[in-house]
N, CA, C and O atoms as a GROMACS GRO file, in nm:
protein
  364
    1UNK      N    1   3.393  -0.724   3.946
    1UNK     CA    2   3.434  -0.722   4.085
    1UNK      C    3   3.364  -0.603   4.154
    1UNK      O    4   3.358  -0.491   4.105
    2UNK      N    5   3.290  -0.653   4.324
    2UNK     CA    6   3.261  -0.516   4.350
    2UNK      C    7   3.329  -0.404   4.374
    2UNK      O    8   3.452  -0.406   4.383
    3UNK      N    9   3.282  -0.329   4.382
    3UNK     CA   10   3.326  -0.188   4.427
    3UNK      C   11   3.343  -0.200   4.640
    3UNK      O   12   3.271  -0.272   4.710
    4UNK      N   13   3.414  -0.140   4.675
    4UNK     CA   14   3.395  -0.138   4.810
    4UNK      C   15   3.354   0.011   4.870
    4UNK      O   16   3.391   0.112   4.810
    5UNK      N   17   3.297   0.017   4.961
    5UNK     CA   18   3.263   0.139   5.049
    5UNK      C   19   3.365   0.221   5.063
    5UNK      O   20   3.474   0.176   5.098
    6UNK      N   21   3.344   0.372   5.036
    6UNK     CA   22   3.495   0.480   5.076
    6UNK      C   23   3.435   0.586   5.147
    6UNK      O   24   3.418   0.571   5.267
    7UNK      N   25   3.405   0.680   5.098
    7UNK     CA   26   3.361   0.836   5.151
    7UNK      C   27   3.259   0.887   5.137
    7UNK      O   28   3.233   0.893   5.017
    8UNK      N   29   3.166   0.938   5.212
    8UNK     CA   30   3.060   1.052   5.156
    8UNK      C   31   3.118   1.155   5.142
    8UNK      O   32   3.210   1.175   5.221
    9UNK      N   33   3.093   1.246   5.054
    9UNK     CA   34   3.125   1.371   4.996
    9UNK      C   35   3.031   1.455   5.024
    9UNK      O   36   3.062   1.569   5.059
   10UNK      N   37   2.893   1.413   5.015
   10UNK     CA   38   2.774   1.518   5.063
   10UNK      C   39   2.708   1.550   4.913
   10UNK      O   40   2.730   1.495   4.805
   11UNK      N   41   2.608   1.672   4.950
   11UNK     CA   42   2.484   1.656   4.837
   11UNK      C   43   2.502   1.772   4.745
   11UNK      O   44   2.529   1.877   4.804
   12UNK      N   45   2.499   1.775   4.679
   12UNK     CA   46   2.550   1.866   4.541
   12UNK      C   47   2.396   1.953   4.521
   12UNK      O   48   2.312   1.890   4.456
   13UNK      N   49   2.362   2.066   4.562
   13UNK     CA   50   2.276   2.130   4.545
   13UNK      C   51   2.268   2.159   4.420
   13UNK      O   52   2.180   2.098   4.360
   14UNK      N   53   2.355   2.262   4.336
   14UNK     CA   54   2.396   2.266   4.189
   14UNK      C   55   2.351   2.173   4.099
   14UNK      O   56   2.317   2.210   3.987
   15UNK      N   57   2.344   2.010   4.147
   15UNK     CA   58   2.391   1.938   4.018
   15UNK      C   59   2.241   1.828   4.083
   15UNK      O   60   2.202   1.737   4.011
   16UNK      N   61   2.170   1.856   4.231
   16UNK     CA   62   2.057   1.772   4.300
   16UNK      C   63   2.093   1.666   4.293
   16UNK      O   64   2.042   1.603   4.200
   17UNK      N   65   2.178   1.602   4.366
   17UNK     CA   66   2.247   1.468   4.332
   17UNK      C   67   2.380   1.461   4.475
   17UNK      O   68   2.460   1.550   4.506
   18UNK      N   69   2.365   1.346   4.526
   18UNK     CA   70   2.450   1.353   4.664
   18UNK      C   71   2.574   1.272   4.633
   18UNK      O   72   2.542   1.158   4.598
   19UNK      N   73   2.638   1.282   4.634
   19UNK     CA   74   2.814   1.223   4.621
   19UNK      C   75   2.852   1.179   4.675
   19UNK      O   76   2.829   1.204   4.793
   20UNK      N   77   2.954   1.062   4.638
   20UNK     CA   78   3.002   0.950   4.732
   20UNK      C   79   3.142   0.923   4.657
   20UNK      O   80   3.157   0.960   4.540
   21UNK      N   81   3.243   0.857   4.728
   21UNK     CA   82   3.308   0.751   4.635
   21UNK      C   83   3.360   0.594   4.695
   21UNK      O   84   3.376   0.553   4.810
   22UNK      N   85   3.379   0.527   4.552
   22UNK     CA   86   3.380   0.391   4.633
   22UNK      C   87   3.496   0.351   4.573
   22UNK      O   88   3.559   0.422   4.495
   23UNK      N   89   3.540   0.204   4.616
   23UNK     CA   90   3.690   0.183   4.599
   23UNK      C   91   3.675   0.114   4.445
   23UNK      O   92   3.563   0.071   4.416
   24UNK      N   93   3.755   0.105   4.372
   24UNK     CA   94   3.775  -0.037   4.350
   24UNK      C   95   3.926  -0.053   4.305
   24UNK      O   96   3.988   0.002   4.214
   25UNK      N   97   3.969  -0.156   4.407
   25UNK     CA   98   4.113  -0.210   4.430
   25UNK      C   99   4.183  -0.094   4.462
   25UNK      O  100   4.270  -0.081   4.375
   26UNK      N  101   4.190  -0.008   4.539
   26UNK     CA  102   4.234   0.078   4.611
   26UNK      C  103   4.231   0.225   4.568
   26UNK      O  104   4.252   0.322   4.642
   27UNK      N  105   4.200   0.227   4.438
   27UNK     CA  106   4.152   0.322   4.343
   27UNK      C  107   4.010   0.421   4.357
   27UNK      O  108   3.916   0.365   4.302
   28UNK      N  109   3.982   0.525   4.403
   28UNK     CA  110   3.882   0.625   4.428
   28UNK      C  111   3.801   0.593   4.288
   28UNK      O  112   3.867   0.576   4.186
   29UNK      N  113   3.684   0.585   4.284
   29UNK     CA  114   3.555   0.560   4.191
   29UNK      C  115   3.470   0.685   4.274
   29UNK      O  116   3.440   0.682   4.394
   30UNK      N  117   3.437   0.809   4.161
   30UNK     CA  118   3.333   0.893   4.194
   30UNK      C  119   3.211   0.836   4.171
   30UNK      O  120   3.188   0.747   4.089
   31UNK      N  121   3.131   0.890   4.245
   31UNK     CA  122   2.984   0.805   4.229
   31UNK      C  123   2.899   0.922   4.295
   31UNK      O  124   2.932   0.978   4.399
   32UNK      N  125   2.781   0.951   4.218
   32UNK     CA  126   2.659   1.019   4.271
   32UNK      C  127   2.536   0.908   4.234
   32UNK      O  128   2.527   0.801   4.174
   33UNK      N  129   2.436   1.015   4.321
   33UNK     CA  130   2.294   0.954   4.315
   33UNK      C  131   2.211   1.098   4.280
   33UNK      O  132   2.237   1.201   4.342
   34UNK      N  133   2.106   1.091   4.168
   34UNK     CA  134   2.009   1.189   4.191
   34UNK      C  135   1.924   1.163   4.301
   34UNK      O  136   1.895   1.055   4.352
   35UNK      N  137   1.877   1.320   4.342
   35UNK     CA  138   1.782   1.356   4.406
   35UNK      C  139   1.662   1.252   4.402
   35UNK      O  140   1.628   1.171   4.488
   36UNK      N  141   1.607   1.280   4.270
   36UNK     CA  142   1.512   1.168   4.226
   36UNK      C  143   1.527   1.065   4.246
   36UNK      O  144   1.440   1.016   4.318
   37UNK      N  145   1.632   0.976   4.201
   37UNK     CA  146   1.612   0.837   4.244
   37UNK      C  147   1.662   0.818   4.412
   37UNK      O  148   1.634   0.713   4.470
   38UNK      N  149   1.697   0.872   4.445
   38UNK     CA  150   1.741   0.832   4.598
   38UNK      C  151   1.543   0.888   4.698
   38UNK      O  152   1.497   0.838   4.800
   39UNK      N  153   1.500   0.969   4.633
   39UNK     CA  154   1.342   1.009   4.664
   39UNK      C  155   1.317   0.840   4.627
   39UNK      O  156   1.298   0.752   4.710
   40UNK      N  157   1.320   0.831   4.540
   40UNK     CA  158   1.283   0.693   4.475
   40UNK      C  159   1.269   0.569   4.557
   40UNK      O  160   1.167   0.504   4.580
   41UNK      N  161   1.411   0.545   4.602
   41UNK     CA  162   1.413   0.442   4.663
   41UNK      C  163   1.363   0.443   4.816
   41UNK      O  164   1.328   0.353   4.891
   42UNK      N  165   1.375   0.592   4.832
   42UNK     CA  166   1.327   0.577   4.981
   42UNK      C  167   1.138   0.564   4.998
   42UNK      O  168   1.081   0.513   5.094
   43UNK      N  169   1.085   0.612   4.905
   43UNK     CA  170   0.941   0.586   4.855
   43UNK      C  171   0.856   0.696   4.894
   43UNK      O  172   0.736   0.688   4.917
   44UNK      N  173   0.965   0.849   4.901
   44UNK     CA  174   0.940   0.963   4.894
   44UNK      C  175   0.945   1.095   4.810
   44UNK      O  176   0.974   1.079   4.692
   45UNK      N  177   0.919   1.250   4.860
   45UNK     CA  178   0.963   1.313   4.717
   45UNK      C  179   0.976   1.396   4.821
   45UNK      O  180   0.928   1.407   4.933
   46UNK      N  181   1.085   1.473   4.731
   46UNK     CA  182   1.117   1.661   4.782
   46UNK      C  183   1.202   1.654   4.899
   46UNK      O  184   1.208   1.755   4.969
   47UNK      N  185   1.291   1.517   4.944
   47UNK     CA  186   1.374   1.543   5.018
   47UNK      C  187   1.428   1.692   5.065
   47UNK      O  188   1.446   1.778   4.979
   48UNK      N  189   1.453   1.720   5.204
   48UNK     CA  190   1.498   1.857   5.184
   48UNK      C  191   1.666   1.833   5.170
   48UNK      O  192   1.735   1.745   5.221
   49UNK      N  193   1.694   1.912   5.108
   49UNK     CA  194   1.888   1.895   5.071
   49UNK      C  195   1.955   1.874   5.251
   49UNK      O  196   2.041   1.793   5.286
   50UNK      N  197   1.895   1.959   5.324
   50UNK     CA  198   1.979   1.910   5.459
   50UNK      C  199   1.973   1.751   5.524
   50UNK      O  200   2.058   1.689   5.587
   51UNK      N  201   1.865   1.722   5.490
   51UNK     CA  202   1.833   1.588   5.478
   51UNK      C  203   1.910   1.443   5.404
   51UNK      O  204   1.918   1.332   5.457
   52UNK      N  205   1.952   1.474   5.294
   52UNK     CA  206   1.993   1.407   5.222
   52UNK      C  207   2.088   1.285   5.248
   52UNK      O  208   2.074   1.178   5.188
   53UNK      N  209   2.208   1.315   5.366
   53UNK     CA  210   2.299   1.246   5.453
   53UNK      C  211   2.233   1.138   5.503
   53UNK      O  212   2.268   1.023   5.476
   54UNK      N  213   2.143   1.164   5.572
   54UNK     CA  214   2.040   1.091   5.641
   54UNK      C  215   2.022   1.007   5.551
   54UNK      O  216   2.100   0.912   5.540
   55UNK      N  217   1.897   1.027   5.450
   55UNK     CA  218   1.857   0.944   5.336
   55UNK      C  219   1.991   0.853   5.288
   55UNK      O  220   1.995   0.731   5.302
   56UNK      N  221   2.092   0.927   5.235
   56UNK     CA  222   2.177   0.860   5.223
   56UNK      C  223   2.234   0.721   5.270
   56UNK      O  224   2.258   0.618   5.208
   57UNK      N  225   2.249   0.767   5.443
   57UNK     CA  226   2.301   0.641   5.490
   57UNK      C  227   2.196   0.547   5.524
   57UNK      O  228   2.236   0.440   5.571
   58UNK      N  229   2.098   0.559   5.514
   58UNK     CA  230   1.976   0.494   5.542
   58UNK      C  231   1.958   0.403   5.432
   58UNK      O  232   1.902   0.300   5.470
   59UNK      N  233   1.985   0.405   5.311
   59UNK     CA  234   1.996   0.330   5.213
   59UNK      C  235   2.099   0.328   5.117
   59UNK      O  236   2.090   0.325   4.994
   60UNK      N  237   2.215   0.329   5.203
   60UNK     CA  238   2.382   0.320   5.157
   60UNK      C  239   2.406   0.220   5.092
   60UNK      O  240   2.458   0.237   4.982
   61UNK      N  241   2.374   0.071   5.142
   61UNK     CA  242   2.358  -0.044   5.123
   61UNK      C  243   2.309  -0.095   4.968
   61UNK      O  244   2.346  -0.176   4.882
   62UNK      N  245   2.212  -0.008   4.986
   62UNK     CA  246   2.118  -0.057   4.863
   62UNK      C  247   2.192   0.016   4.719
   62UNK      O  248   2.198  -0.038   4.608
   63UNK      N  249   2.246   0.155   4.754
   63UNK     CA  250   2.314   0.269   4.630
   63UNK      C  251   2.452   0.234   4.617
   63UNK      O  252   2.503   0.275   4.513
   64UNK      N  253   2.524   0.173   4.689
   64UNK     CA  254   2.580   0.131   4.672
   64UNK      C  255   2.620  -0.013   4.611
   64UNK      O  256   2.739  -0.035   4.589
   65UNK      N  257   2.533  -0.100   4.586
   65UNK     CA  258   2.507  -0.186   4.533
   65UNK      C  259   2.505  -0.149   4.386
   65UNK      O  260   2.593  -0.180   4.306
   66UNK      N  261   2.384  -0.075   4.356
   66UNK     CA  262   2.394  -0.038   4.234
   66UNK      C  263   2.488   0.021   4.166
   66UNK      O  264   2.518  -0.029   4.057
   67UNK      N  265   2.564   0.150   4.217
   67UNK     CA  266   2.644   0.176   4.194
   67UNK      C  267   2.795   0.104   4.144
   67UNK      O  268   2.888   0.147   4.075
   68UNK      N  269   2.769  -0.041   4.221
   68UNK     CA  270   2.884  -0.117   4.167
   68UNK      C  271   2.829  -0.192   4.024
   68UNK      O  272   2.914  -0.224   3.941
   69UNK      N  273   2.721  -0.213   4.004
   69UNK     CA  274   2.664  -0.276   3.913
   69UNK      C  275   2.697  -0.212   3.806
   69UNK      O  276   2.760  -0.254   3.710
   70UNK      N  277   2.634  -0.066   3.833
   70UNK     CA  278   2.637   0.017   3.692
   70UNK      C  279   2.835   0.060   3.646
   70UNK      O  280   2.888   0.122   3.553
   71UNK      N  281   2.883  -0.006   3.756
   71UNK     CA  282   3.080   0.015   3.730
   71UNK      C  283   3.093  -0.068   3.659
   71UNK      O  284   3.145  -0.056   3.549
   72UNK      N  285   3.042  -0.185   3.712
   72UNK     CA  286   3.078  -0.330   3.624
   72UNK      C  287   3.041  -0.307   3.498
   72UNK      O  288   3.126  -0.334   3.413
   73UNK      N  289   2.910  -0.254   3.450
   73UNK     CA  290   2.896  -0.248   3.273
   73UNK      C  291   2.921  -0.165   3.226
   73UNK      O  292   2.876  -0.157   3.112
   74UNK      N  293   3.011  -0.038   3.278
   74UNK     CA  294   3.090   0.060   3.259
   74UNK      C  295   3.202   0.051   3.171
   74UNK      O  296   3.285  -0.026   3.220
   75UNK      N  297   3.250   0.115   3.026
   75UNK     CA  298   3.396   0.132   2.975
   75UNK      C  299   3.461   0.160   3.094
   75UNK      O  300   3.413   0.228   3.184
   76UNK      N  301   3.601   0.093   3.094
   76UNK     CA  302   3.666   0.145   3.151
   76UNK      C  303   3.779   0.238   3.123
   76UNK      O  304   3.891   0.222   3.074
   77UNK      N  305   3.705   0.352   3.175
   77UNK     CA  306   3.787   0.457   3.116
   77UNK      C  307   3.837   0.532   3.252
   77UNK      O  308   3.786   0.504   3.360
   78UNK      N  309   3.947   0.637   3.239
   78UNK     CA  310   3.988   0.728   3.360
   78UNK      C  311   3.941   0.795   3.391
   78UNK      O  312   3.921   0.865   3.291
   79UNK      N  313   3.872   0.865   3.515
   79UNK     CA  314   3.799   0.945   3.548
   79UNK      C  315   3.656   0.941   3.524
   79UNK      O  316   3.594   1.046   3.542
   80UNK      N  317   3.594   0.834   3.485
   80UNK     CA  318   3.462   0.815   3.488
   80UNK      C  319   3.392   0.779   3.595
   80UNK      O  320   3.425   0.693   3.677
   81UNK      N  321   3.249   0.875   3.595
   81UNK     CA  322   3.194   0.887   3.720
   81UNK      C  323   3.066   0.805   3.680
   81UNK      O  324   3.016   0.801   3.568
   82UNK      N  325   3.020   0.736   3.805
   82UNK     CA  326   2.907   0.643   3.832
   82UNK      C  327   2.806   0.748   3.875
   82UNK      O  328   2.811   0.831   3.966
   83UNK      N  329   2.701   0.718   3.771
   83UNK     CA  330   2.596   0.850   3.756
   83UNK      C  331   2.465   0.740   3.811
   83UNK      O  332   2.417   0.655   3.737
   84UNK      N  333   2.431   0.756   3.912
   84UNK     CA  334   2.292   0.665   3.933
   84UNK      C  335   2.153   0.778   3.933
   84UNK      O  336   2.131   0.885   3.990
   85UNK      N  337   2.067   0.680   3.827
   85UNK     CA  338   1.929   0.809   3.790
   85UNK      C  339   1.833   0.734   3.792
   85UNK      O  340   1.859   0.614   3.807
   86UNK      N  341   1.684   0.774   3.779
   86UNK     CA  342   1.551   0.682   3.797
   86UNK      C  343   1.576   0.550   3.721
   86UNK      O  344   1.558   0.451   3.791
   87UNK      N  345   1.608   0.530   3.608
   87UNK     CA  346   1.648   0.439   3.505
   87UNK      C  347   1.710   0.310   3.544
   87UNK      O  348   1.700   0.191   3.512
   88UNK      N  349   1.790   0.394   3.639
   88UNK     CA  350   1.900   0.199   3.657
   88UNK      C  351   1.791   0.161   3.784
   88UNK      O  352   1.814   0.044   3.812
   89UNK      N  353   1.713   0.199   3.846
   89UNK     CA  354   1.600   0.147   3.977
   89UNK      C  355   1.562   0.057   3.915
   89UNK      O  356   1.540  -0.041   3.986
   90UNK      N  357   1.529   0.030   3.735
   90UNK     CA  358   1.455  -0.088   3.748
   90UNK      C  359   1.316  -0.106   3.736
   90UNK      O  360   1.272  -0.201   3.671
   91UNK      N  361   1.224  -0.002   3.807
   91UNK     CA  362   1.083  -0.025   3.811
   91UNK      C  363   1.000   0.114   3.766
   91UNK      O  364   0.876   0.115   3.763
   0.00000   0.00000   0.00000
């Protein structure tokens, strides 16, 4: 089942990776994206961190998609976070 749209959280300088969470069935699902793959998908590099929001919602659609994908073949366990990295892109 998908995941549905919830919150941006913003971009994790510390950890280079921007934060989100999404629903599923009314339930908060943490979810990030690296730096890298969100460079990735946008078909750029070196995003600047103030930037990132931007990038973000600009291809919300698309990370969020995945993000439900990579839930679905996920254990389901408590408190597990949806880690999206170059790897699940695919190409």
């Amino acid at each position: 089942m998908p995941l549905t749209r919830d919150r941006i959280i913003g971009h994790d300088l510390e950890r280079l990776a921007f934060r989100f969470t999404m629903l599923n069935e009314g339930e908060a699902v943490h979810c990030q994206i690296s730096d890298a793959a969100m460079d990735e998908l946008a078909g750029m590099q070196g995003t600047e961190s103030i930037a990132r929001q931007a990038q973000f919602l600009s291809l919300r659609e698309t990370i969020e998609r995945i993000a439900s994908e990579i839930y679905d073949e996920a254990p389901r366990v408590q408190g597990y976070v949806v880690r999206i990295f170059m790897r699940h892109l695919g190409g």
